[in-house]
C-alpha positions in Angstrom: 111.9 184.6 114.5 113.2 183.4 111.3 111.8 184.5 107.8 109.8 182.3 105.9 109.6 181.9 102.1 107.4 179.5 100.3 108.5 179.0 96.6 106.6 176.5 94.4 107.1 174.9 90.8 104.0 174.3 88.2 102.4 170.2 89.3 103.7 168.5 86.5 100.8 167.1 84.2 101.3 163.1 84.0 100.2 162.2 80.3 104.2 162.0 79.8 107.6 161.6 80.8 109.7 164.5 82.5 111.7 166.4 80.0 114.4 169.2 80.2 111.5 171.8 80.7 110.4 170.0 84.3 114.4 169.9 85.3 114.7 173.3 84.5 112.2 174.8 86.4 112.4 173.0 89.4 116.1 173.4 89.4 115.2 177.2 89.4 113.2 176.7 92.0 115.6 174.7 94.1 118.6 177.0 93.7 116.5 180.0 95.3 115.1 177.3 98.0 119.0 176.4 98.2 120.2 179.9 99.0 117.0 181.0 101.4 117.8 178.1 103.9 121.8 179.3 103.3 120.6 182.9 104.6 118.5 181.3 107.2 115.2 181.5 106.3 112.4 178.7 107.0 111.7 177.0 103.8 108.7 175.5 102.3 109.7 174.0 98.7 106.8 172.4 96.7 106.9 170.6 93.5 104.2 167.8 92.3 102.0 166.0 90.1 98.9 167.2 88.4 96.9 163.8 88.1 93.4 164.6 86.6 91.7 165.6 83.7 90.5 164.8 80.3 94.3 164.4 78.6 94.7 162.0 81.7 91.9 160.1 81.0 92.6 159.5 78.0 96.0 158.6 78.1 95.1 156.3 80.9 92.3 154.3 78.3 95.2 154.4 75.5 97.9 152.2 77.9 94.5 150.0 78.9 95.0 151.2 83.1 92.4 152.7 84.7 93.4 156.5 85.5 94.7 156.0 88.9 97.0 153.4 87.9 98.2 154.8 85.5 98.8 158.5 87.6 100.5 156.2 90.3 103.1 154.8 88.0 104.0 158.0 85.8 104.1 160.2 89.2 107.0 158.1 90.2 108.6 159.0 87.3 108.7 162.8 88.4 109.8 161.7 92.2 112.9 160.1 90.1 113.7 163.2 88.6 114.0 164.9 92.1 116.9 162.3 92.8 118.4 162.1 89.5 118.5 166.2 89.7 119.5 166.4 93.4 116.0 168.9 93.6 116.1 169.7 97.6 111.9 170.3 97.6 110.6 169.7 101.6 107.0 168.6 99.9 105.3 166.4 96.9 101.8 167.0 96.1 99.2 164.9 94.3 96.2 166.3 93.3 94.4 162.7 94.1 95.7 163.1 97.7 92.7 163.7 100.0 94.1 166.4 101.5 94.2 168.4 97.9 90.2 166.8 96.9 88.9 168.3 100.4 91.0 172.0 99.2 89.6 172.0 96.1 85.6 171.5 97.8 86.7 174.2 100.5 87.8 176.8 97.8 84.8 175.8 95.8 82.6 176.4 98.4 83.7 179.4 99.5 83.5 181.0 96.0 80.2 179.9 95.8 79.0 180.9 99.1 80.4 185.0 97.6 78.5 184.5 94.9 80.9 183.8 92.7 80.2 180.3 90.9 76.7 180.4 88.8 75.4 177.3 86.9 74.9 177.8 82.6 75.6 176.4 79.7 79.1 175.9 78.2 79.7 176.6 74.0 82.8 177.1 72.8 86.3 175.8 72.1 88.0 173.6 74.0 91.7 172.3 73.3 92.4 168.9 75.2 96.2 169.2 75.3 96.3 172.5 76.7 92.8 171.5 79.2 92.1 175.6 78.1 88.9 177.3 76.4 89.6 179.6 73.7 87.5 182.6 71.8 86.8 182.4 68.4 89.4 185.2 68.2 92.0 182.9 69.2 91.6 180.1 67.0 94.3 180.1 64.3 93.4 177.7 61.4 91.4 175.3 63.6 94.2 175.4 66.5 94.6 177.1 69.5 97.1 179.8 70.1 99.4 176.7 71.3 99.1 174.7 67.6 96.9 172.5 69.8 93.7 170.7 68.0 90.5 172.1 69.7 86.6 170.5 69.8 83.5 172.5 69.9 82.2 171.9 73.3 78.4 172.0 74.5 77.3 171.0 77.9 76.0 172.1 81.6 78.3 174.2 83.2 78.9 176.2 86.7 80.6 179.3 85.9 83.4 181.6 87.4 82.3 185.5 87.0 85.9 186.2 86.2 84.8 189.2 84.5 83.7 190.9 87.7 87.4 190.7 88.7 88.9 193.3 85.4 89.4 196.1 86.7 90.6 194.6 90.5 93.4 192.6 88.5 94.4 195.6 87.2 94.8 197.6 90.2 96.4 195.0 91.9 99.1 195.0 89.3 99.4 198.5 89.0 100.5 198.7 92.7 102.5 195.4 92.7 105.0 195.8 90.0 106.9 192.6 90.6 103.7 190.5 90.7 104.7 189.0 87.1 108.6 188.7 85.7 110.1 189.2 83.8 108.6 192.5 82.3 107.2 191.1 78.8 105.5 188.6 80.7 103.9 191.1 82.7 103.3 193.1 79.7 101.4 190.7 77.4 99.4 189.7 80.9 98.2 193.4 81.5 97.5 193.5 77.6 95.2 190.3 77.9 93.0 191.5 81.1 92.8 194.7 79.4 91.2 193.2 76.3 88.1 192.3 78.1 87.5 189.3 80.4 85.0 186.6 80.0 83.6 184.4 82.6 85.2 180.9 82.9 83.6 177.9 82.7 84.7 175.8 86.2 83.3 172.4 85.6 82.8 169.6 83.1 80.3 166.7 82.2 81.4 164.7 79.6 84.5 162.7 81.3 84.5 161.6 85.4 88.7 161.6 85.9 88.5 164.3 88.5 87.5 166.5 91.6 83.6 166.0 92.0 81.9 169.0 92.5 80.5 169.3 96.1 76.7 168.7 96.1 76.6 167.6 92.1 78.3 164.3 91.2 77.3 165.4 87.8 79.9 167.9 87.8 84.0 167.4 88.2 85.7 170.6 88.3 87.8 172.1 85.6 91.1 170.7 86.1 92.9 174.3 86.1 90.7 174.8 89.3 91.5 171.8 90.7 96.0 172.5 89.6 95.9 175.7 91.1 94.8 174.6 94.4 97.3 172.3 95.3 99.8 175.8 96.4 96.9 175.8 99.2 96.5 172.1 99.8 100.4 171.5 100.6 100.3 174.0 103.5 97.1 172.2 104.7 94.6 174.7 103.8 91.8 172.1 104.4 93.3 171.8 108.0 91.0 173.8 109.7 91.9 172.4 112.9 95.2 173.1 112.6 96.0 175.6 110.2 99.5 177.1 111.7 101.5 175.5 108.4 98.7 177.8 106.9 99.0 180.6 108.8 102.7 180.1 108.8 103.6 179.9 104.8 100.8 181.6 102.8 100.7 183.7 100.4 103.7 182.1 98.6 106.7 184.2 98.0 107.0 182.4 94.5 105.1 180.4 91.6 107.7 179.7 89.4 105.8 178.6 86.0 107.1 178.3 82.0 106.0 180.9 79.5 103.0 178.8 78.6 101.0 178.7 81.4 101.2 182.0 82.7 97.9 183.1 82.2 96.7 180.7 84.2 98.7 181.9 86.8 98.5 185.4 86.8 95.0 185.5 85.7 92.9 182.7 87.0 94.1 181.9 90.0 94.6 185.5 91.9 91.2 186.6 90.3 89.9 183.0 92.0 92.0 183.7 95.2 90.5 187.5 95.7 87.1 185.9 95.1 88.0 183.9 97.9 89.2 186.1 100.2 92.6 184.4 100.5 95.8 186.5 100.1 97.8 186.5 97.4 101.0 185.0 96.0 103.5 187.7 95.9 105.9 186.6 92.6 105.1 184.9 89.6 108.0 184.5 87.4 107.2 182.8 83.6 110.8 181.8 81.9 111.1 180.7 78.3 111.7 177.5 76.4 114.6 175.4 75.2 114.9 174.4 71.4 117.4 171.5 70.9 120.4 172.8 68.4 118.6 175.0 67.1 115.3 173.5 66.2 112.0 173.7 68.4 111.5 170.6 70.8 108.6 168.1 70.1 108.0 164.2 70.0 107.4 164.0 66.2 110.9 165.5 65.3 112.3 163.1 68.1 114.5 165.5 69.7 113.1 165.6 73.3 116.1 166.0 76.0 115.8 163.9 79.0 117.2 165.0 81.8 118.1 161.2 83.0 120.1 160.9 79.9 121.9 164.0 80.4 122.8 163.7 84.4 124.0 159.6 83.2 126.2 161.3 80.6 127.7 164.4 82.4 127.2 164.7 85.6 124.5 166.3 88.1 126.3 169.6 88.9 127.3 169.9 85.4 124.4 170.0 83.5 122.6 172.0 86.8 125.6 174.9 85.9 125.0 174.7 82.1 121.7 175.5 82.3 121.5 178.4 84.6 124.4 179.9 83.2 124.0 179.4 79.3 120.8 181.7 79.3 119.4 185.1 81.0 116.7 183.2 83.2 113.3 184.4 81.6 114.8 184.3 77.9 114.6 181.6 75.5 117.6 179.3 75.6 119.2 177.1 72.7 120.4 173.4 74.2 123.3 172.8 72.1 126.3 169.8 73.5 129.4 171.6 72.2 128.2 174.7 74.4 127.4 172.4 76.7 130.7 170.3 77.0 133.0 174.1 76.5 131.2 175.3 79.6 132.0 172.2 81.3 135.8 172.1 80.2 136.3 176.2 80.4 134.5 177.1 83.4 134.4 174.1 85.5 137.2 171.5 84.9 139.7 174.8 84.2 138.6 177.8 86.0 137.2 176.6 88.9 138.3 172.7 89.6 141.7 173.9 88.6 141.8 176.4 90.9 140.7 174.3 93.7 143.2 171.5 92.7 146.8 173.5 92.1 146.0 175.8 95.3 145.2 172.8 98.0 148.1 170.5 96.2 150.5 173.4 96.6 149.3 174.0 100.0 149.3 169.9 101.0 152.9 169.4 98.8 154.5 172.8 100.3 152.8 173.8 104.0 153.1 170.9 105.7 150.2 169.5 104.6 147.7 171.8 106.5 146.5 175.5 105.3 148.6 177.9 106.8 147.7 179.6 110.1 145.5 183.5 109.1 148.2 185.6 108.6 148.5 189.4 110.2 150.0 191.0 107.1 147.9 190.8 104.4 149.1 193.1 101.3 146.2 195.6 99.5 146.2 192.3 96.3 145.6 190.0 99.1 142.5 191.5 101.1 141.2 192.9 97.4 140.9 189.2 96.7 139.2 188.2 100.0 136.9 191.0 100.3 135.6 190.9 96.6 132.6 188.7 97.8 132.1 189.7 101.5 131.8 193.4 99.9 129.0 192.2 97.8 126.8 189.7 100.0 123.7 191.7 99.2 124.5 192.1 95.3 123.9 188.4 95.7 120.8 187.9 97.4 119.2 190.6 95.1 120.2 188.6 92.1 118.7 185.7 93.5 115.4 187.9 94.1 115.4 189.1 90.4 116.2 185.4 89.6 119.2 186.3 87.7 121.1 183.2 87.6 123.0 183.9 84.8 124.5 187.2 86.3 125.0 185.7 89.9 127.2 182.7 88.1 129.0 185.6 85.9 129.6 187.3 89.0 131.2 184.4 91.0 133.5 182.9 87.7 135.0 187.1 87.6 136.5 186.1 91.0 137.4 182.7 90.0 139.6 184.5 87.1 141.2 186.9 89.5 141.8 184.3 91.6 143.5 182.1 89.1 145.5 185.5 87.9 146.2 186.5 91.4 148.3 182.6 91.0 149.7 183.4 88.0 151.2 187.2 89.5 151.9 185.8 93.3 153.7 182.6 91.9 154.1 180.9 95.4 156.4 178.1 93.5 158.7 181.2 93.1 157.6 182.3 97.2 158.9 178.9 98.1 162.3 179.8 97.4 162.9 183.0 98.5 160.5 184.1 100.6 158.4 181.4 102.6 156.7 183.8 104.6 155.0 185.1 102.0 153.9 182.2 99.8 152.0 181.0 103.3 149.8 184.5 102.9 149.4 183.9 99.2 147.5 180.5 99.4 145.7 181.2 102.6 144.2 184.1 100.3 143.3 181.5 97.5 141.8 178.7 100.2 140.2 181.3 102.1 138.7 182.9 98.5 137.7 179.5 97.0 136.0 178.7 101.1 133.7 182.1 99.9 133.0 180.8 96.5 132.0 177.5 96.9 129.3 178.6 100.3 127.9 180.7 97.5 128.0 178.1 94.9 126.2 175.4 97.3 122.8 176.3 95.8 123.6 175.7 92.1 126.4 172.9 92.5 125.9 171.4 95.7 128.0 168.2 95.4 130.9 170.1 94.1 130.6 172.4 96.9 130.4 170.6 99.5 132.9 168.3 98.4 135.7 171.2 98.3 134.1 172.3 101.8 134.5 169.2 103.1 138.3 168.9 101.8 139.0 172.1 103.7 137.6 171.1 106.6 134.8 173.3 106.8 132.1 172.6 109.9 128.5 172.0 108.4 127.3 174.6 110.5 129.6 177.3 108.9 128.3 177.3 105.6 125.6 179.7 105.6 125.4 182.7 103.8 126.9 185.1 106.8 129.7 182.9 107.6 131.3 184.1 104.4 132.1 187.4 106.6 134.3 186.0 108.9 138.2 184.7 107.8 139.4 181.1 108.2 141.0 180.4 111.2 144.3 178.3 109.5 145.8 175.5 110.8 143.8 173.0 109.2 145.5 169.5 108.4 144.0 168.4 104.5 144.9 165.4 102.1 145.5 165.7 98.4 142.8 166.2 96.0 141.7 164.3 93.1 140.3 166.2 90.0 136.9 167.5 90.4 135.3 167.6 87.0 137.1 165.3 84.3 137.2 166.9 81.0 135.1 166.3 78.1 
């Protein structure tokens, strides 16, 4: 039976437009999705829309719509990022699908059925923007920890006893290490259970743009409730008929969130899950923000990237490279276009499209026009080339575990430079002339080399890959992660290629 592995992104909250932020974290997500179904595993890749809420409601009032009108229209706008992105996600979940309102009343119910939802009154600060309560310990000149504006709140409210879930929380990290990633995340988490937990306030009164809760219309829940839930609702957890998607996918292998909202997630929701009896998720990896040149991102200083804008200008692979190379996944990353446009010109257009292109014009120009049958007498240079990734196939898949992106691209662009060197020393144009033979070894080496690079490259540049694979010839069904062990066969008749990256 195959492995399965269920990897999500954050719902996207739909008061706005998508932004770098949304591309990068579902490109995260759909480069480890990428390379699970590469080393057959059965993949379940969520990403969606987070449709309710007071923020919603408001912005809904503000363009004169009524809220599901206006969640309809700027949902679309997150489906076009999918496209524009070429995200590979195998669901989309909206949290005013039935299937999510009828998950939302199951969990409910069941927390309240443990005794773990009591009904009291709500006092405190409340920050719209972030749809988050805060102590009077975290309120920094009248703002939230976020800069956000916050309202004193009073109304009826059910309650969740998080605080009956301290010490649990804390064990359960203790003996799951990589629960949270990277480490400070999982630091600053432990630090804020261990400061003392308070119950949370589940419901509201005062808007209606939401879940109800079941037996008092009153009551919608609170919308982080209602968010979380959707991991649950896409693999039919209301399905109690049929729960084998359930059965099959659950706990997810990975919530990949931004820095912001971690709390949420590694907080809240297992504390709500436990109280549920439900499993839990077994990753959840927070990664840091993007300033633009320098300067912090926000609507007032008008320097928002959008990813539309971006892909139109550069190109879908290119901007997918840039921004899972430029920065250790996990850090804070700087968007600047010169770094930007080098990385395209040095590493793509030079290192690797003009490996691609002098290697298969030599071969096409000099062999006939086919790559040379596998040779029987490889030299030490020649099998140090080919072997440098089959040696390492598992150095791979653990990078892609520890979501280092950065390092697994570093790793692939050393070969790419040996290859290019291993040109430079073997000069085939030189072969040619006196020894034919041997210039036929030479560029199988470098056509079988660039075969291994781009099946590991299909995850974070999958056009570009699988245009070169195609060029070679390579069968669909040969480019998963194991068939980089075996050697091209040879003999393959190919036509001349055209450039694959212009440069800037």
């Amino acid at each position: 039976m195959r492995s399965t592995y269920y990897i999500t992104t954050p719902i996207y909250y739909v008061n706005d437009v998508p932004h770098i932020g949304h591309a990068y974290t579902t490109l995260a997500s759909d480069v480890i999705a990428r390379f699970k179904r590469l080393d057959e595993y059965e993949v379940f890749f969520l990403t969606g829309t987070d449709e309710h809420g007071q923020k919603v409601e408001a912005a809904a009032k503000n363009n004169g719509v009524n809220p599901k009108e206006f969640v309809d229209k700027v949902s679309e706008n997150f489906k076009n990022l999918l496209n524009c992105m070429n995200f590979s996600n195998d669901s989309f979940i909206r949290t005013t699908e039935e299937k999510h309102i009828k998950s939302c009343q199951k969990i409910w119910k069941k927390l309240l059925n443990n005794g773990n939802i009591y009904l009291d009154k709500y006092s405190g600060w409340y920050a719209v923007r972030d749809e988050a309560f805060f102590s009077e310990s975290e309120i920094v000149d009248g703002k939230a920890p976020s800069g956000a504006p916050v309202v004193w709140v009073e109304e009826p409210s059910y309650f969740f006893n998080l605080s009956k879930w301290e010490k649990k929380l804390l064990e359960f990290y203790e003996s799951n290490k990589d629960f949270i990633s990277p480490k400070s995340r999982r630091n600053e988490v432990i630090s804020f259970v261990k400061s003392g937990l308070k119950d949370l306030s589940i419901s509201r009164t005062s808007f209606s743009w939401g879940v109800k809760v079941p037996n008092d219309k009153n009551h919608i829940m609170y919308v982080w409730l209602d968010a979380l839930t959707n991991y649950l609702s896409a693999c039919e957890y209301s399905n109690e008929k049929n729960d084998e998607v359930f059965k099959k996918f659950w706990p997810a292998d990975i919530h990949m969130v931004g820095k912001d909202i971690i709390r949420f997630h590694a907080v809240y929701w297992p504390a709500f899950l436990m109280a549920a009896d439900l499993p839990l998720p077994k990753k959840v990896f927070a990664h840091g923000w993007w300033t633009n040149e320098g300067n912090k991102i926000s609507k007032s200083l008008g320097n928002v990237i959008d990813p539309f804008q971006l892909v139109d200008k550069y190109g879908i692979d290119q901007i997918r490279y840039f921004l899972l190379r430029e920065v250790p996944f996990g850090n804070d990353g700087d968007f600047s276009n010169s770094q930007l446009i080098n990385r395209i010109n040095s590493d793509l257009a030079n290192s690797y499209g003009n490996l691609f292109q002098r290697v298969v014009s030599m071969i096409f120009k000099n062999c006939n026009e086919k790559i040379p049958l596998k040779p029987n007498n490889f030299n030490i240079e020649d099998l140090t080339l080919i072997n440098s990734i089959k040696n390492s196939l598992n150095d791979y898949r653990i990078l892609i575990d520890e979501q280092k992106f950065d390092q697994y691209l570093k790793n692939i662009w050393v070969i790419i430079s040996n290859a290019n060197k291993y040109v430079d020393e073997q000069a085939p144009w030189a072969l040619k002339k006196n020894n034919f033979e041997r210039m036929e070894v030479v560029l199988f080496t470098l056509v079988e080399t660039i075969r291994q690079i781009s099946i590991l490259l299909q995850p974070f540049i999958p056009d570009t890959a699988e245009k070169i694979l195609d060029h070679i010839k390579i069968p669909r069904d040969q480019r998963k992660l194991e068939s980089v062990g075996f050697i091209l066969k040879g003999n393959i008749k190919i036509s001349l290629p055209s450039p694959l990256f212009p440069r800037i």
